[in-house]
C-alpha positions, 0 to 999 in steps of 0.5 A: 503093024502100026502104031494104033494096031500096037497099042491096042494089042497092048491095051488087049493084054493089060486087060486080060485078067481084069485084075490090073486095073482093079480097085481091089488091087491095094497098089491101084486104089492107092495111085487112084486117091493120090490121083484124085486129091492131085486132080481135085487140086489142081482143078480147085487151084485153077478154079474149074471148081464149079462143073455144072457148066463146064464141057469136058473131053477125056482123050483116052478115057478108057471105060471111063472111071476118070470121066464118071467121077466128074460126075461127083465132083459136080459136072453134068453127064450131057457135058462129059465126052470120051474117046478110045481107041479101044471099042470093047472100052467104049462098048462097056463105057456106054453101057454103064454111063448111057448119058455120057457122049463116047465116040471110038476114034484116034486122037490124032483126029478128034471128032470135036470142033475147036474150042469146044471143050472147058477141059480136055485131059489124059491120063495114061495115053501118051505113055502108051504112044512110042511112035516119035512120029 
């Protein structure tokens, strides 16, 4: 089986119950505000405080929560991109942010030109790759 086949096995059963990942789940609300007062920061710190303009990338992004909340913090849809391996997440993804570009692909051959981005970031991706290779 190959690496990309493992991790969306993987991904498959952490999404199983659709409790994991849950913002009624005490444990992931707390992590998902540290997370966000963290992001805030640094964003403030290295003074991407002003999103309007900004293009911004998230590898990994799941059904993008992250990436929507950009949203609040001032960036505009048309700028925010996402890419998953997973298809069911861009499905869904699509579904609920229709003025966001999401495309299912690898990160290891991203669909994007060079220097496109202001932003690019991850959250949990490479946690998820255990392949040195």
């Amino acid at each position: 089986m190959s690496e990309q086949e493992r991790i969306k096995r993987a991904y498959k059963r952490r999404y199983k119950d659709g409790t994991l990942y849950s913002f009624f789940n005490p444990g992931q609300l707390f992590m998902t505000q540290q997370l966000e007062r963290t992001l805030l920061d640094v964003l403030s710190r290295h003074g991407m405080d002003r999103l309007h303009d900004k293009r911004i990338l998230e590898v990994g992004c799941g059904v993008a929560w992250r990436l929507r909340q950009f949203i609040n913090y001032g960036a505009r849809p048309e700028n925010l991109f996402g890419v998953d391996l997973q298809e069911e997440a861009i499905k869904e993804a699509r579904s609920i942010n229709p003025n966001i570009d999401f495309r299912c692909n690898n990160a290891e051959d991203l669909p994007f030109e060079d220097e496109r981005f202001d932003l690019v970031m991850q959250f949990v991706m490479f946690t998820s790759i255990l392949s040195r290779e």
